[in-house]
RONUBA-147611 format. One record per residue: chain; residue number from 1; residue in one letter; x, y negated, z negated of N, C-alpha, C, O in turn. Coordinates in Angstrom, 2 decimals. Layout:
% RONUBA-147611
<A,NUM,a,<X,Y,Z>,<X,Y,Z>,<X,Y,Z>,<X,Y,Z>>;
...
***
This chain:
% RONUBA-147611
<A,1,x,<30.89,-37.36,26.44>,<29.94,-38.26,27.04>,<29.54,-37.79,28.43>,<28.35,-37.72,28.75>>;
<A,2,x,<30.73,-37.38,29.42>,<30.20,-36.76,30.64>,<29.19,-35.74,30.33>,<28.05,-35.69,30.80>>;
<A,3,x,<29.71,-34.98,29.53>,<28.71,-33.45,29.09>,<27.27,-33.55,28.96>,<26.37,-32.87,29.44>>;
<A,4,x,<27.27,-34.63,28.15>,<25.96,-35.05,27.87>,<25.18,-36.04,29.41>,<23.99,-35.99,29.71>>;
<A,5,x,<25.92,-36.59,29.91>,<24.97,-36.78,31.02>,<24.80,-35.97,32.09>,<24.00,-36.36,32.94>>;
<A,6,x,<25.47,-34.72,32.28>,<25.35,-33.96,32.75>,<24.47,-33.10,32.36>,<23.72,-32.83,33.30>>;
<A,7,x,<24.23,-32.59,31.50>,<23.12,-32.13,31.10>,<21.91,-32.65,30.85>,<20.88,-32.01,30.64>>;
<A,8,x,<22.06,-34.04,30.89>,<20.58,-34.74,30.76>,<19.85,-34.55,32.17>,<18.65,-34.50,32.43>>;
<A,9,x,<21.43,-34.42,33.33>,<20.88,-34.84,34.46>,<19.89,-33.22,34.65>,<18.72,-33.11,34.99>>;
<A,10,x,<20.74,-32.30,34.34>,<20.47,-30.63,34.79>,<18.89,-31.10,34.04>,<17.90,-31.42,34.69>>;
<A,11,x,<18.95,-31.06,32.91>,<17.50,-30.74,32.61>,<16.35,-32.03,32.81>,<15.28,-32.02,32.22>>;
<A,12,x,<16.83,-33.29,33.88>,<15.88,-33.99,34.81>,<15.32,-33.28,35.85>,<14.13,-33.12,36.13>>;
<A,13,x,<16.67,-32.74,36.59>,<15.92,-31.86,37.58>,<15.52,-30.60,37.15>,<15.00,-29.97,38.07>>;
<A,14,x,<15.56,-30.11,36.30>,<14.81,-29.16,35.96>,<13.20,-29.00,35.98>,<12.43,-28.13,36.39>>;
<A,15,x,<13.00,-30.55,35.19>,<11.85,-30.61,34.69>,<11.00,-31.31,35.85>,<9.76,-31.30,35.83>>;
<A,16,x,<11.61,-31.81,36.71>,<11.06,-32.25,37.92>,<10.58,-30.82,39.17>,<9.53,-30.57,39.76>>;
<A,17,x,<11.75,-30.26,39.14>,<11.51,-29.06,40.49>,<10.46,-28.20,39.34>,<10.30,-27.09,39.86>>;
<A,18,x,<9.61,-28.23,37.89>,<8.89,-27.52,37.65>,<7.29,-27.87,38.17>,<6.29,-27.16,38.00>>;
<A,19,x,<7.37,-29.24,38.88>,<5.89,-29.43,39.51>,<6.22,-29.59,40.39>,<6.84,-30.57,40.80>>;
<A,20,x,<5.63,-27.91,41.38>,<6.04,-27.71,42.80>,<4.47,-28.06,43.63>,<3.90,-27.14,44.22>>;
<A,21,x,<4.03,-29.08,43.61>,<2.67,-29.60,44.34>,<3.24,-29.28,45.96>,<2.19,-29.19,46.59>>;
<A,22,x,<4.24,-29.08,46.81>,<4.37,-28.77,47.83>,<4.11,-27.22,47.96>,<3.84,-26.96,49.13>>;
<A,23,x,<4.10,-26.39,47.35>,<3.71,-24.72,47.42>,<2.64,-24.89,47.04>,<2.40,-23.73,46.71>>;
<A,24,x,<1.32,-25.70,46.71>,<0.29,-25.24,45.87>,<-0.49,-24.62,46.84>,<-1.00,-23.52,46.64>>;
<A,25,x,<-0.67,-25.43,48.21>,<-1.71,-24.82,49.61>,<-1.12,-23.99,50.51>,<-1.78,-23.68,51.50>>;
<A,26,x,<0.30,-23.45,50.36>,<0.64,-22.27,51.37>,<0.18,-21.35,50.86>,<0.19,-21.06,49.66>>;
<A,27,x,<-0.41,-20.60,52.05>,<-0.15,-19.31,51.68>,<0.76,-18.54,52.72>,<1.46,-17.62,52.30>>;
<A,28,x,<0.78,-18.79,53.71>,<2.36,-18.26,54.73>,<3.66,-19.21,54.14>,<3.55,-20.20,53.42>>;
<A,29,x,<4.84,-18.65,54.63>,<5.66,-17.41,54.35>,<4.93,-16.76,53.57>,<4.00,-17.30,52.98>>;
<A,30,x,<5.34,-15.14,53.40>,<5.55,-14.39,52.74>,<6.91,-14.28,52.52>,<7.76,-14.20,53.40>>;
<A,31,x,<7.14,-14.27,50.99>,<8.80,-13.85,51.01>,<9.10,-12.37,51.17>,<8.40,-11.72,50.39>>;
<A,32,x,<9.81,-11.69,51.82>,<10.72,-10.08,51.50>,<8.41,-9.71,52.01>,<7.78,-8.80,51.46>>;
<A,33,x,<8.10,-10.20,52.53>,<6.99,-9.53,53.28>,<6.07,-9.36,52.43>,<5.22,-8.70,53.02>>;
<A,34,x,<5.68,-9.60,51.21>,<4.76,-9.45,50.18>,<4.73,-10.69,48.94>,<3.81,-10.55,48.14>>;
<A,35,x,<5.33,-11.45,48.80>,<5.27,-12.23,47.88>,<5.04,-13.48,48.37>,<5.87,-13.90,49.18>>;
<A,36,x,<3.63,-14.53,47.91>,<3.56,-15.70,48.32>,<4.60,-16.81,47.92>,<5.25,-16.66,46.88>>;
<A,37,x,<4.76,-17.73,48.60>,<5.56,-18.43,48.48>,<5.55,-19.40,47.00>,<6.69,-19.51,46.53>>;
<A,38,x,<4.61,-20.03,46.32>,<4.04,-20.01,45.57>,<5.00,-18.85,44.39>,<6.18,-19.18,44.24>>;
<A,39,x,<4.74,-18.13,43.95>,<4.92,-17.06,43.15>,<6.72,-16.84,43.04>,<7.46,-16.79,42.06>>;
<A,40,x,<7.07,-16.72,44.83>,<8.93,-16.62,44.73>,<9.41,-18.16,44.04>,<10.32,-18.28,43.23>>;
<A,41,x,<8.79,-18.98,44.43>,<9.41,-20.39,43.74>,<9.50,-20.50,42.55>,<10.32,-21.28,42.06>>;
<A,42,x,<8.53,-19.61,41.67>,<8.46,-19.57,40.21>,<9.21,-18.44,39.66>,<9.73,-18.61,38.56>>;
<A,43,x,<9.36,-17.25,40.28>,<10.49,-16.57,40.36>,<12.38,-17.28,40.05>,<13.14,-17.14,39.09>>;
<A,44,x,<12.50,-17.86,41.10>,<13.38,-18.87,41.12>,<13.19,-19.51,39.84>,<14.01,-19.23,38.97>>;
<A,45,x,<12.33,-20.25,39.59>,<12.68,-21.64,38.98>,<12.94,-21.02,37.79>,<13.87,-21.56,37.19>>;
<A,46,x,<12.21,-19.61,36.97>,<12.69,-18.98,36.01>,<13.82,-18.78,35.87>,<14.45,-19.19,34.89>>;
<A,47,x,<14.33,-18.11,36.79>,<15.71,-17.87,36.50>,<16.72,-19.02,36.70>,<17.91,-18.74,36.59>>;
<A,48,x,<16.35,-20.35,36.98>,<17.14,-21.13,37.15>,<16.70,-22.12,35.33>,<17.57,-22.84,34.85>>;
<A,49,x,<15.80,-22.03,34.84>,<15.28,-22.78,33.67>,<16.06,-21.56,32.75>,<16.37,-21.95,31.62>>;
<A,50,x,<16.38,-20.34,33.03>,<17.25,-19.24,31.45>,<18.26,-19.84,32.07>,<18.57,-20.53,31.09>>;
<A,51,x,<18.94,-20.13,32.80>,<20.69,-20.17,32.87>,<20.39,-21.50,32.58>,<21.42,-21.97,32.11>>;
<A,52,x,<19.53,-22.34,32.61>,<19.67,-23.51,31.97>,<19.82,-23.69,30.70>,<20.63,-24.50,30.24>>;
<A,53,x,<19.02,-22.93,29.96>,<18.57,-22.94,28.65>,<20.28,-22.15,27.90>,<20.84,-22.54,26.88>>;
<A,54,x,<20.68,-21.17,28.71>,<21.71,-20.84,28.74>,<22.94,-21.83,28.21>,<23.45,-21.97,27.10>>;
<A,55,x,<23.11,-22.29,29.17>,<24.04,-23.26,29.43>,<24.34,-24.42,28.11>,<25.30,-24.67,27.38>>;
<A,56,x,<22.93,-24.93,28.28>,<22.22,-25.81,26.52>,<22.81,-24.70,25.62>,<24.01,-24.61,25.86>>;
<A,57,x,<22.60,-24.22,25.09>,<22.55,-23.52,23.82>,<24.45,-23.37,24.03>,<25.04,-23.85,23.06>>;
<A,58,x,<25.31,-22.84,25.05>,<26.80,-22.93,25.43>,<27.21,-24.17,25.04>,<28.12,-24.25,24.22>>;
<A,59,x,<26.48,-25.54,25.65>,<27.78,-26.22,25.31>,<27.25,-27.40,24.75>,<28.03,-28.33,24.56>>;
<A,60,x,<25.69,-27.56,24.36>,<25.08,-28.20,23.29>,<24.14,-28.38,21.76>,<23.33,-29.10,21.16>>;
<A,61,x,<24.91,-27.20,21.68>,<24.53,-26.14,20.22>,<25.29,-26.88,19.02>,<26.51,-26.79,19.21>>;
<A,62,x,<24.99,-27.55,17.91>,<25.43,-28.15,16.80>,<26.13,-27.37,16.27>,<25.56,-26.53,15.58>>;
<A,63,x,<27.90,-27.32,16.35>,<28.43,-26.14,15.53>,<28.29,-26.08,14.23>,<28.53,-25.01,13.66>>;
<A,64,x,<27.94,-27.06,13.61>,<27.89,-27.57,11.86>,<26.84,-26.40,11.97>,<27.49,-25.38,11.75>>;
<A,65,x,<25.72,-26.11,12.17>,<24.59,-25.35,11.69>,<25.02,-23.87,11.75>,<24.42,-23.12,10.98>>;
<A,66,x,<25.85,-23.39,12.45>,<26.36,-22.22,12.22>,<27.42,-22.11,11.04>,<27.26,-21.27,10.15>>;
<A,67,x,<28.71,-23.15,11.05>,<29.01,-22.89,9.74>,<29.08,-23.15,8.42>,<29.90,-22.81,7.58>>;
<A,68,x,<27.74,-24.01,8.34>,<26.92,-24.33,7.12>,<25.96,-23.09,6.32>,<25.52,-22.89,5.19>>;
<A,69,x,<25.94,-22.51,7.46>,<25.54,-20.84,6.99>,<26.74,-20.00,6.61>,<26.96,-19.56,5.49>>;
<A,70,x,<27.27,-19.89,7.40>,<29.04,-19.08,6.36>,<29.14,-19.33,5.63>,<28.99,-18.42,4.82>>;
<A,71,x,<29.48,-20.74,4.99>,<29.98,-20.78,3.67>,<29.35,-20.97,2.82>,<30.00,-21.46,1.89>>;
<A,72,x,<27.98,-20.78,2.52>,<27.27,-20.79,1.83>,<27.59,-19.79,0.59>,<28.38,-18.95,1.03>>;
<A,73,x,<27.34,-19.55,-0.64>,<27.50,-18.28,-1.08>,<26.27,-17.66,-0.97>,<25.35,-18.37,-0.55>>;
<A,74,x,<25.99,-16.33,-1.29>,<24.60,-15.35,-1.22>,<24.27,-15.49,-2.30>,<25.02,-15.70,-3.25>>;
<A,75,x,<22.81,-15.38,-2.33>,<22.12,-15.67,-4.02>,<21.82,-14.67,-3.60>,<22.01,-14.11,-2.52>>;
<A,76,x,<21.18,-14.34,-4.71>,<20.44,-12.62,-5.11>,<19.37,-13.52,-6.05>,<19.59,-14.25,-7.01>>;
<A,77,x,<17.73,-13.05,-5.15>,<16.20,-13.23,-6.06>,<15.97,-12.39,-6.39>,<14.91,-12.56,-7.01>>;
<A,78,x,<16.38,-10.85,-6.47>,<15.82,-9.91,-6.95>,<16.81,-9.65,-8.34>,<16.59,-8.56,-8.87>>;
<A,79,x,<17.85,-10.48,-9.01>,<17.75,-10.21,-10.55>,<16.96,-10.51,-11.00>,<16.07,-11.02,-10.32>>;
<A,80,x,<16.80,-10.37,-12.47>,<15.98,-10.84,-13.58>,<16.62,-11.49,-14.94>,<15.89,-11.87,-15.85>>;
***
């Protein structure tokens, strides 16, 4: 039960810090001297939305669907 609200919470703020309306009219900073600010935030937020997605798939992945495929037996469509 914690797990799950914990992760509801991760992917609230996720989905919230993805509408960054405060970067839309800078254009100073430059980050590392070439990148608008704008552009590094989405930088960021990428790599913070894969370790999310990460994370989901770690520790809220349905184990039944993986081994409902193991024990399946193999058919063969190519007899006749």
């Amino acid at each position: 039960m914690k797990k799950t609200i914990l992760l509801t919470l991760l992917i609230t703020v996720v989905y919230v810090l993805h509408h960054d309306f405060w970067n839309w009219k800078k254009v100073e900073p430059l980050v590392l001297g070439f990148l608008p600010i704008g552009l590094a935030y989405h930088v960021a937020y990428s790599i913070v939305a894969a370790i999310t997605m990460a994370l989901l798939v770690r520790c809220a992945w349905p184990k039944h669907l993986d081994e409902d495929e193991q024990s399946k037996p193999e058919i063969r469509r190519d007899a006749k």
